[in-house]
N, C-alpha and C positions, 0 to 999 in steps of 0.2 A: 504494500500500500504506500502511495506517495504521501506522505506525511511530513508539516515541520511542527517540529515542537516550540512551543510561545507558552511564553510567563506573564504572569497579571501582572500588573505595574509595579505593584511590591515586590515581584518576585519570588515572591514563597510555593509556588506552585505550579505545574510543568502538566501541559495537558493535549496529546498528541493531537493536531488538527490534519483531515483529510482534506489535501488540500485540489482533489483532481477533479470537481466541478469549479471549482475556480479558476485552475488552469485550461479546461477544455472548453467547458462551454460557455463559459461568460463572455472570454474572450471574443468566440464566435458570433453573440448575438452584440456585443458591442460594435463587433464591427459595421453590421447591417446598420445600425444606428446612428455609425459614425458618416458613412456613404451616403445613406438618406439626410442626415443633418447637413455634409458639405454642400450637395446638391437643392435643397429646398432654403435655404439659407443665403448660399450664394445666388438665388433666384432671388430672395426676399432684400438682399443688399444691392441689388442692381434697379431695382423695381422702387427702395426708398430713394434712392441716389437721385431717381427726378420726382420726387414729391418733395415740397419747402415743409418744414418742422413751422405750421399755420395755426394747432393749436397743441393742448397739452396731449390730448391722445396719441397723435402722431408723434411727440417726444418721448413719450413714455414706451410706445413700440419700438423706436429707433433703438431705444437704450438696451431694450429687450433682446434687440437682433442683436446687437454688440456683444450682451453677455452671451449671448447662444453661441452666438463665433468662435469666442475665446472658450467657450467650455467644449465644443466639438475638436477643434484644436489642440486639447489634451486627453482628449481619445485615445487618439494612436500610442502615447507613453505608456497608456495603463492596460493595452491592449496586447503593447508588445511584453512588459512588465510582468502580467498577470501568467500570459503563456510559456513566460520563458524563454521567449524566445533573443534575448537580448542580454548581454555581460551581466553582471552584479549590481557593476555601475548605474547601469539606468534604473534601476531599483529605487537607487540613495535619490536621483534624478527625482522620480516619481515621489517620495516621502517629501522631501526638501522644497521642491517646486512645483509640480504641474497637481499633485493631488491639495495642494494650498490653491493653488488658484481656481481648480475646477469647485471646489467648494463656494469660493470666495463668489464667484461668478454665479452659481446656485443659488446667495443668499440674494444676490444681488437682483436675480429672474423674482425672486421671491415676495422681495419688497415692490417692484416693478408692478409685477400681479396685483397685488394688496390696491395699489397708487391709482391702475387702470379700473380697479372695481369701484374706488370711490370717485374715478372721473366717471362712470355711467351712474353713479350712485346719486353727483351733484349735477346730472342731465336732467334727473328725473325729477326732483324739487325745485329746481329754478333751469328749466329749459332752454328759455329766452336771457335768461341772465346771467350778470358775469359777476361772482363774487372774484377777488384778486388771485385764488388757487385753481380759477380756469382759465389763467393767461400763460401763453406757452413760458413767454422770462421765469414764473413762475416754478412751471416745469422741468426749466432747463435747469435753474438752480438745486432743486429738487434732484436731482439726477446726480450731478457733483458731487451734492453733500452725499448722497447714496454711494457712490463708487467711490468715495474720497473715505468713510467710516469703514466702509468693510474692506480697504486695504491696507486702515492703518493698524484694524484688528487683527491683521493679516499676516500683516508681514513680519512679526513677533514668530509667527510660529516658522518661518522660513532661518529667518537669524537663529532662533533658538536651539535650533536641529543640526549641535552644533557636534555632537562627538564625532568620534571618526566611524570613516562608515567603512566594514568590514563584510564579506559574503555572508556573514552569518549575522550580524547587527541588523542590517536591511532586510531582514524576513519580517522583522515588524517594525516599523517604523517611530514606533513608541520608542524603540533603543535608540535613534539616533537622538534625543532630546534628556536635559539632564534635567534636575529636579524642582528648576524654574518652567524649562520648556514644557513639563509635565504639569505642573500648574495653572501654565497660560493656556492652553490646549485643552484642556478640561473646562476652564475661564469662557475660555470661545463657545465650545459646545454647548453650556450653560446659557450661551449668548445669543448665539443661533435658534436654540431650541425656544430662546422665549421672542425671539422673533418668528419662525414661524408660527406661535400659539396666539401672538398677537393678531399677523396677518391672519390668519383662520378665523379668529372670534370675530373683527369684523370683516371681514367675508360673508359668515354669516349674518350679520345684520345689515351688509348691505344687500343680499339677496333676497331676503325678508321683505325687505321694502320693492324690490325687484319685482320678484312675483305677487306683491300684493297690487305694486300698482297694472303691471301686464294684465293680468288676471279683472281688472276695473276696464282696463280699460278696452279688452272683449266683451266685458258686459256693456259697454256702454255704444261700441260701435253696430253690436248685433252683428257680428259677421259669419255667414254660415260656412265660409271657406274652411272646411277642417283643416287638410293640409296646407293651403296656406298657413295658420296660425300655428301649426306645428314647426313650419321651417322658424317662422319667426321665434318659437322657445328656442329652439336649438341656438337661435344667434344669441339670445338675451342670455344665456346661460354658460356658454360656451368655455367665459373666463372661471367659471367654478368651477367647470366640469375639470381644463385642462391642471389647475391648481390642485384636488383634489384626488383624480387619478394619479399624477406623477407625485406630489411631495407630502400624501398625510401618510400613505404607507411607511416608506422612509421612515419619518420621524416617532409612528406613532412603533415601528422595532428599534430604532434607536435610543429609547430609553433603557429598556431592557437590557442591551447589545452594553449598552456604554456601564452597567451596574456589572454585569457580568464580566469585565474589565478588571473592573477597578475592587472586584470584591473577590476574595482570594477563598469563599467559601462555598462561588457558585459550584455546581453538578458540573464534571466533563462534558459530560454527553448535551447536556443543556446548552454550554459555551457554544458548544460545535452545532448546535441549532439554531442560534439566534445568529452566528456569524453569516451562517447559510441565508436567514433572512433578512439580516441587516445588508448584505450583498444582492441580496435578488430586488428587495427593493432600495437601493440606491441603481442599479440597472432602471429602473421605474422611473426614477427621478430625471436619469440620463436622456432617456425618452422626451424629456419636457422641449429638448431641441427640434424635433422636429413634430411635436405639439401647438406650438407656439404659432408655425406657420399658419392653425386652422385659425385664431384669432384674426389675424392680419384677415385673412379668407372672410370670414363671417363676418366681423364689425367693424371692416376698411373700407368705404366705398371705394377711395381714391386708389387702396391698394390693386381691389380685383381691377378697377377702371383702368390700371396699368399692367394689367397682367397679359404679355402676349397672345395667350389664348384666350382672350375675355375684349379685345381690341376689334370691333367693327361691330360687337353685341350690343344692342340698345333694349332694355328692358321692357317689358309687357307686361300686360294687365294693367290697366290703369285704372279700372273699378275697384281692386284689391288694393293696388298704393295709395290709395284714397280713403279706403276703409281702415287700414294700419297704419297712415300718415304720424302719429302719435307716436305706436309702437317703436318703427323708424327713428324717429326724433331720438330716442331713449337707447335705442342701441346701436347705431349706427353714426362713425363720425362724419 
C-alpha cells in the first residue's frame, strides 16, 4: 500500500495515511477542471476586455474572473505535486507558494460572491436608486481593500514556511512552518472560516428577501408562462446556487478535518476519512472556476450580448419581457 506517514502538529502521534486516491484520481479530475477553467475563463477575459467596468456588478465580476485566473493557474502545481509526478522540490513549491495563493484567491471569489448578492440584494429595495455603495468608485475600492487584506493575511504564511525543506518534511507541509508559522496558519483558518460563515449568513438573508420579492412579484404580474418564470428563478438564484454547491461542503469538513489535526487523540481511521473528505471537497471548491462562468451567463446582459455565439441574436417574446420587466430589473445588470 502507498502510504506516508504524518504527525499531528504536536507530534505525539504517527498515523499511516493511504495516500493512492490522492495521487490517482484527484489529480485526474483536477485536470479536467483545470482545461475547462483555462478555456471558459480565457473566453470570459477577452469578452470583459470590451465591456467599460459602468457599474458595480460588472466590477465585482471583473475581480471575480481575476481570482479564477490566478486560482486555475495553480492547478497544474498541485496536479503535478499530488501525482508525483514532479522532484520533491515542487512539493516545498506547492506548500510555500501556489497552495497560499490558490487559497488566498478562494477567499477572495468568496467575499466577491457575498458583494455581488448584496449588489442584487440593493437592486431590489431601491431599483431606480443610487445609494453611494452602487457606484462603481465605490466598487472599485471595495475590490482593493478585498485583494489588499487577504494578501496581507497571506503572505505570513508564505514567509513563515521557513524551515528547510527536505523529501520527507514536504509530505506535509505543516513541517515546513515552525511554531509561529503554526500559529499564524491556524490564525488564518480561524479567519477564513469566519469569513465564509459571514458570507453564508447573509446570503441567506439576502435571498430571503430575493425570493420573497420574485415570488410578489409573479403574483402580481399574473403571468401564466411557466417556463418562462422558471428560466427567470434559475437566473435570480444562480449566485447561491454556485456559492453553495462549491464552498459550504469544503468548509462545513473543514472543521472536522482541521480538529482532527491538531488533536492528537483523534481515531486513525477517522483522520484518514475526513482527509478523504476534506480533499474531495476542496476539489468542489476548485470547481467554482468554471462555475462562475454561468453567472456572467445568466445575470450579464452585456456579457452574453458579447459572447461570439450570442452576436447577430436579438431576443423574442416581447409579451413575456413585459410581463417580467421587474423581475429583469432585479436580476439582470
Amino acid at each position: 500500500m502507498n502510504t506516508t506517514a504524518i504527525k499531528s502538529f504536536n507530534g505525539s502521534e504517527r498515523c499511516p495515511r493511504d495516500t493512492r486516491v490522492a495521487q490517482l484520481v484527484f489529480p485526474a479530475i483536477y485536470t479536467v477542471v483545470f482545461v475547462l477553467g483555462i478555456l471558459l475563463n480565457t473566453l470570459a477575459l477577452w469578452v470583459f476586455l470590451h465591456i467599460p467596468s459602468s457599474s458595480t456588478f460588472i466590477v465585482y465580476l471583473k475581480n471575480t474572473l481575476v481570482a479564477d485566473l490566478i486560482m486555475t493557474l495553480t492547478l497544474p502545481f498541485k496536479i503535478l505535486s499530488d501525482a508525483h509526478l514532479g522532484p520533491w522540490q515542487l512539493r516545498a513549491f506547492v506548500c510555500r507558494f501556489s497552495a497560499v495563493i490558490f487559497y488566498e484567491t478562494m477567499y477572495v471569489g468568496i467575499i466577491l460572491l457575498g458583494f455581488i448578492a448584496f449588489d442584487r440584494f440593493l437592486k431590489i429595495i431601491r431599483p431606480f436608486g443610487k445609494f453611494f455603495v452602487q457606484k462603481p468608485d465605490f466598487s472599485k475600492l471595495v475590490s482593493i481593500v478585498i485583494w489588499l487584506l487577504l494578501f496581507l493575511i497571506s503572505l505570513p504564511n508564505i514567509i513563515l514556511s521557513n524551515k528547510e525543506a527536505t523529501p520527507s518534511s514536504v509530505k506535509k507541509c505543516a513541517s515546513l512552518k515552525g511554531s509561529l508559522g503554526l500559529k499564524w496558519h491556524q490564525g488564518v483558518n480561524n479567519v477564513c472560516q469566519f469569513i465564509f460563515w459571514t458570507v453564508f449568513v447573509l446570503m441567506l438573508l439576502f435571498y430571503a428577501v430575493i425570493a420573497k420579492k420574485v415570488y410578489n412579484s409573479y403574483r402580481k404580474s399574473g403571468s401564466k408562462d411557466r417556463k418562462h418564470n422558471t428560466k427567470l428563478e434559475g437566473k435570480v438564484f444562480v449566485v447561491v446556487a454556485v456559492f453553495f454547491v462549491c464552498f459550504a461542503p469544503f468548509h462545513f469538513a473543514r472543521v472536522p478535518y482541521t480538529h482532527s489535526q491538531t488533536n492528537s487523540k483523534t481515531d486513525c481511521r477517522l483522520q484518514n476519512q475526513l482527509f478523504i473528505a476534506k480533499e474531495t471537497t476542496l476539489f468542489l471548491a476548485a470547481t467554482n472556476i468554471c462555475m462562475d462562468p454561468l453567472i456572467y451567463i445568466f445575470l450579464c446582459k452585456k456579457f452574453t450580448e458579447r459572447l461570439p455565439c450570442m452576436r447577430g441574436k436579438k431576443t423574442t417574446g416581447s409579451t413575456q419581457e413585459n410581463q417580467t420587466t421587474q423581475i429583469d430589473n432585479i436580476t439582470l445588470s
